[in-house]
N, C-alpha and C positions, 0 to 999 in steps of 0.2 A: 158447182165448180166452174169458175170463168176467170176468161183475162182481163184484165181492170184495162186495159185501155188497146184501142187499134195500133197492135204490132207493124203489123204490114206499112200502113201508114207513117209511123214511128221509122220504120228501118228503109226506107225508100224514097227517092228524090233527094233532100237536102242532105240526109244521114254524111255520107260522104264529106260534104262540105264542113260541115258542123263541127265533125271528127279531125279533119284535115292531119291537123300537130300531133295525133295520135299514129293516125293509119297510117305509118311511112315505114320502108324496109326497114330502118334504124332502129325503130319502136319493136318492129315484127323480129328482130336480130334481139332485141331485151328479152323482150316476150320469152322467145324458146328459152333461153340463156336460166331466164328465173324458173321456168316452168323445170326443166333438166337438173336444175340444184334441188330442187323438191320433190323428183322424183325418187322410189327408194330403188334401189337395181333388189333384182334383175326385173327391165321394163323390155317389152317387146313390141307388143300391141297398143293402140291407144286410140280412143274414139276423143273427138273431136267435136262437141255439142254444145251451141252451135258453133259453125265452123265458118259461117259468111260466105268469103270469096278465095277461103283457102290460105290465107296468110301464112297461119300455124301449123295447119298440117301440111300445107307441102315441105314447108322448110323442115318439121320433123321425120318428115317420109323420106328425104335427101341426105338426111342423116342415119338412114336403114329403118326408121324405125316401120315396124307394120301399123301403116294408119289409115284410116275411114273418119269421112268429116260429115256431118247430117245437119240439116238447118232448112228450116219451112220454106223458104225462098227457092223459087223453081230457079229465078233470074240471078241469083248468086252461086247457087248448085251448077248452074251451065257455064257462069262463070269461071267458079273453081275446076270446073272438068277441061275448058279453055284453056286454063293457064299451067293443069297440068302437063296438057300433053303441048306447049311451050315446053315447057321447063325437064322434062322428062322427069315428071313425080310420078311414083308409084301408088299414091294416095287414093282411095276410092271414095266417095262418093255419095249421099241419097236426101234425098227430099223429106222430109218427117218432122212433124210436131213435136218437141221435147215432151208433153206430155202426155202422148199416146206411144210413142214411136217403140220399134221395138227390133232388134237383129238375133236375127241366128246363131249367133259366138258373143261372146265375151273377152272382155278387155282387159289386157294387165292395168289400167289407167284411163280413167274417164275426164276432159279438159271440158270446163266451161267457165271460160275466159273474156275479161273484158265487161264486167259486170253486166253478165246477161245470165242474170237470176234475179227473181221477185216479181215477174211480168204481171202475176193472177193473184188470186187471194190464194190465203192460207194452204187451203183445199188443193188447189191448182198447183203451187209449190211445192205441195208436199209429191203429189202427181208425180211431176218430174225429178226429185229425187226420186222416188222409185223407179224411173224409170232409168236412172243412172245409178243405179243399184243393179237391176236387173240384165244390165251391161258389165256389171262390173266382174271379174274373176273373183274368187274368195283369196285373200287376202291381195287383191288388189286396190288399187287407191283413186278415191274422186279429189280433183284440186277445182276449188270453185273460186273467180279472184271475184272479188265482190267490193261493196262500199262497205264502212263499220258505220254500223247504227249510231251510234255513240257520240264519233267523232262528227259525222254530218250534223248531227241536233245539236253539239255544242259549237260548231261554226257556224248554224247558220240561227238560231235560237230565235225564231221566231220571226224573224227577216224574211225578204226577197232576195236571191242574189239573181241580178241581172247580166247574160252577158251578150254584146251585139257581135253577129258574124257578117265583116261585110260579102256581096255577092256581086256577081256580073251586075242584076239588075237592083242593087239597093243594098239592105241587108236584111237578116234575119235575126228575132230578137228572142231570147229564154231567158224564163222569168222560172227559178227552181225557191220552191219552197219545202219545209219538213214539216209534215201533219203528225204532230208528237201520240195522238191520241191514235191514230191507225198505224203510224210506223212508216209511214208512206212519204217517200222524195216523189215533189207532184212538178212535173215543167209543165208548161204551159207555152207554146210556140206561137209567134208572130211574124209576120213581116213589118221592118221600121216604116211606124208613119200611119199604119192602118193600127183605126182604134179596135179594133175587134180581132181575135185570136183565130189562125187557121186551124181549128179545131185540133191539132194534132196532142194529144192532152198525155205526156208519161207517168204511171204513179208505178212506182216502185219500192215493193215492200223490201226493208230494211232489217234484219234482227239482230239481235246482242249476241255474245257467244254462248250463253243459256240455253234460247232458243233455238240455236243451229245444233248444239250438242242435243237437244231432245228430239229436231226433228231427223237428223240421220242416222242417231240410234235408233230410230221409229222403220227409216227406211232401212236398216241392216248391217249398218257401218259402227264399227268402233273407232277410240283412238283418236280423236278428235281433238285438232290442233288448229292456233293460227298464227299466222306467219304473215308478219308486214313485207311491203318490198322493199329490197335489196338494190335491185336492179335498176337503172335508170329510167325515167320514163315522163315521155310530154304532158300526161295528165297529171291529177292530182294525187301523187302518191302518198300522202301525207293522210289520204282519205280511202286510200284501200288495203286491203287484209285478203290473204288467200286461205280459205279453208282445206285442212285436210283431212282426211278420213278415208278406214281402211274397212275394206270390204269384210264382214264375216264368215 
C-alpha cells in the first residue's frame, strides 16, 4: 500500500497559486450550496476529509451543522483553527492521514471534496474508503466530488494539455496527461523557462462508475449514485461528478 506521488509537496508552496480561480469565498459559497442539495435530511454531523484550511467546514458549522475537519497538514490544521476562532466557527479540527485516521464518533455525512481522492494505488484508496466508512453512521452518506475517468480520457486522448500560471517571479508550468493503461491523470510541474521539472510529479487514480460501485460496496456502502454539478464553479465542471453512497 503507498501513495504514488509526494502529497506534502503537491499541496504546499505553489498549491495556492495554481488553485487561485478555484479557492475564492465565491467558489467556497458553491461548494456548500451543492454539497447541501446532496445531502439527504436529517444531516447533523459531518466530517470533513480533507478539510485544508477550513473553507467548507466552517461555513457548514455557521450554518449549525455539527462539523470536524481532519487533513495531514499540521500548517492548514492551525490554519483552519485560526480562522475559526476569526470567524466564531464551532468546527473542530485534527491532523490525520485519510488512510489511517480514525475518530471516536461517527458522522451523519463524510465530505471529500475538490477532487482529493486517488492519491495511492488501488490498495491505498480502497484504505481510505474504509476509513470514511468507518466514520460513517449507518445509513449515513459519503459525497466524494471527484474527476470522471471517462470524460478526462476522451478530452485529453492521448495529448498533453499544458497550462501556464504566471507568478511574482515568472510562471509556473503543468503539463497533465491520462495513462489509459493505469487510469492515472499524471501532472508533471515546472517553472517557465527551466528545461527540467521540479519534481513535484501528481498521478491520480481515476475510475468509471463500475469500479467505484465495487469498491464502496467493498467498503460498506450501498446506493451508489452520481451526480454531475449543478452549481457553478471556476474549475472544470464539465470534468467532475460527485459520488454518492449510503452507509450500511
Amino acid at each position: 500500500m503507498e501513495e504514488c506521488f509526494d502529497i506534502d509537496a503537491v499541496f504546499s508552496g505553489d498549491y495556492e497559486v495554481l488553485h487561485e480561480d478555484y479557492l475564492t469565498s465565491e467558489q467556497a459559497e458553491w461548494d456548500v450550496e451543492e454539497i447541501l442539495r446532496l445531502l439527504p435530511g436529517p444531516v447533523h454531523s459531518i466530517l470533513d476529509a480533507p478539510c485544508g484550511w477550513g473553507r467548507i467546514a466552517h461555513r457548514l458549522a455557521l450554518l449549525n451543522f455539527d462539523v470536524m475537519g481532519v487533513d495531514r497538514s499540521q500548517e492548514w490544521i492551525a490554519r483552519a483553527q485560526a480562522l475559526g476562532r476569526a470567524t466564531s466557527s464551532a468546527a473542530a479540527f485534527a491532523v490525520g492521514d485519510l488512510a489511517t485516521f480514525s475518530t471516536p464518533r461517527t458522522f451523519d455525512a463524510v465530505l471529500c471534496w475538490f477532487n482529493s481522492f486517488g492519491y495511492g494505488d488501488d490498495e491505498w484508496n480502497a484504505s481510505v474508503l474504509e476509513t470514511f466508512a468507518n466514520a460513517t453512521s449507518p445509513g449515513g452518506v459519503v459525497l466524494i466530488n471527484t474527476l470522471s475517468a471517462a470524460h478526462i480520457a476522451e478530452y485529453l486522448e492521448g495529448r498533453v494539455h499544458e497550462e501556464v500560471t504566471p507568478t511574482t517571479d515568472g510562471a509556473i508550468v503543468e503539463r497533465s496527461s491520462f495513462d489509459v493503461v493505469e487510469q492515472r491523470l499524471v501532472t508533471v510541474r515546472s517553472r517557465a523557462g527551466s528545461p527540467e521539472s521540479s519534481g513535484v510529479v501528481a498521478s491520480v487514480r481515476l475510475y468509471d462508475d463500475r469500479a467505484w460501485t465495487v469498491m464502496l460496496e467493498r467498503a460498506g456502502f450501498t446506493d451508489v449514485s452520481f451526480e454531475p454539478r449543478l452549481m457553478p464553479t471556476n474549475a472544470d465542471a464539465e470534468f467532475e461528478v460527485t459520488v454518492v453512497a449510503t452507509r450500511r
